[in-house]
N, C-alpha and C positions, 0 to 999 in steps of 0.2 A: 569414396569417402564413407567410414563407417558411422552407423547411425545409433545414439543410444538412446535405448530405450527407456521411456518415461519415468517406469520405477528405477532404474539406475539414476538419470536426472534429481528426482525427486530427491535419494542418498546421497548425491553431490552435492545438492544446493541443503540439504541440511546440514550435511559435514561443514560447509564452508561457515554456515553461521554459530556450529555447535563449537569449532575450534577457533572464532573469533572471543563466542564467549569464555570460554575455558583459560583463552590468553586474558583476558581482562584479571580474571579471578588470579590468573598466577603472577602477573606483572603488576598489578597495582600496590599500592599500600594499603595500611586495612585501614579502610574507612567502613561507617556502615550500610550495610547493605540496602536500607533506605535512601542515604542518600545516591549512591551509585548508580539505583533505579530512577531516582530524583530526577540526577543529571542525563542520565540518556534520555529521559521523557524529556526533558526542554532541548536538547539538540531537537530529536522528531518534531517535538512543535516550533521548531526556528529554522525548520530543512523544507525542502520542495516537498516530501511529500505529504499526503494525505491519508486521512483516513480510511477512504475506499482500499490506499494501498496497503494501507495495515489490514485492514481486511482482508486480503486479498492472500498478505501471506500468512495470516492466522487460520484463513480456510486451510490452505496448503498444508501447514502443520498440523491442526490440528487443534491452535490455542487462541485462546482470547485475542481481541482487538487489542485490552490493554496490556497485554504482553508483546503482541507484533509490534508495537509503537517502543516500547520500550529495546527488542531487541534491534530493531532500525535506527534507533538511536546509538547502543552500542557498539554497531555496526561500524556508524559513523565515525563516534569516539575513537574507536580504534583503528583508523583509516581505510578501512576496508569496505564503504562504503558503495564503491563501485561494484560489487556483485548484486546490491541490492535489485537494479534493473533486471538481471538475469533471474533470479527468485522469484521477480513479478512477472515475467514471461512466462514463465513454468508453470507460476500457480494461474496464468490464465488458458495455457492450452490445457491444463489438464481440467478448464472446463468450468472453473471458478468465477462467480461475475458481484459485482457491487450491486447492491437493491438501491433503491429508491431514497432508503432511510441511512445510509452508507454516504452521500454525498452533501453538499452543505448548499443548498439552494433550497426555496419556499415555495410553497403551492404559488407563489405570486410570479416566481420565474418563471415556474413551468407554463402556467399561463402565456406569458408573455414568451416565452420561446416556442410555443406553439402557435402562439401568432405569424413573430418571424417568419420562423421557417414553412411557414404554410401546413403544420400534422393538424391531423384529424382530432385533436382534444388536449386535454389536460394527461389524460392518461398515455396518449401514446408520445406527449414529449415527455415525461416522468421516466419513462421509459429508454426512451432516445438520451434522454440526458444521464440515467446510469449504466448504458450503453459505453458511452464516450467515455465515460470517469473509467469505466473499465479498463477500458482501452489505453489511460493515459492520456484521452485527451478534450480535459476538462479544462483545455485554454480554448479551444472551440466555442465554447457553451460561455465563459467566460466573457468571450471578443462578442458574441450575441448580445452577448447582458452591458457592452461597455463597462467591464470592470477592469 
């Protein structure tokens, strides 16, 4: 099986979101451009993911958090939203991670999930917990917190 290499990856997974947007621009009607950013940011905030994951592939890229929310939303729009997983795999092997302030939990959790799970502080569940958001798996930390 041949194997590609990262920086090819990387040209993949941008092509795939660079010609999702490109079709939007050419398929839709003119509407303004506000709004069309409008409505993909409320798909994103009404979609599973998160903001670590916009994070995640605005590192990857290059661009803001509020741009990655917005092109994950047109992703969505335009049903192509299943490549989105694959773009978040990419932008984490090539090494990209969620800090602290990337995920949506309070010194209060961290406490309290460092309880739980028996860590050594505040700091090293803070830690632990944008571990796992990284990872995608921020139902873990979630099932912790009974939410």
């Amino acid at each position: 099986m041949r194997t590609i290499n990262a920086r090819r990856r990387t040209k993949l997974a941008l092509g795939l979101f660079i010609t999702s947007a490109l079709s939007t621009v050419g398929a839709s009607q003119p509407v303004l451009a506000h709004d069309v950013q409008q409505q993909a940011y409320n798909v994103f905030f009404s979609s599973k993911y998160t903001y670590c994951d916009a994070a995640l592939i605005g590192k990857l890229w290059g661009i803001d958090t509020g741009e990655a929310k917005a092109q994950i939303g047109e992703k969505i729009l335009n049903g192509i939203g299943d490549n989105i997983p694959f773009v978040l795999n990419l932008s984490r092997e090539e090494g990209n991670q969620c800090e602290w302030s990337d995920v949506p939990y309070t010194y209060e959790d961290a406490e309290l999930i460092s309880q739980i799970w028996d860590l050594g502080g505040v700091g090293q569940a803070k830690s632990k917990m944008a571990m796992l958001a990284t990872a995608g798996n921020q139902h873990w930390i979630d099932a912790a917190l009974s939410r």
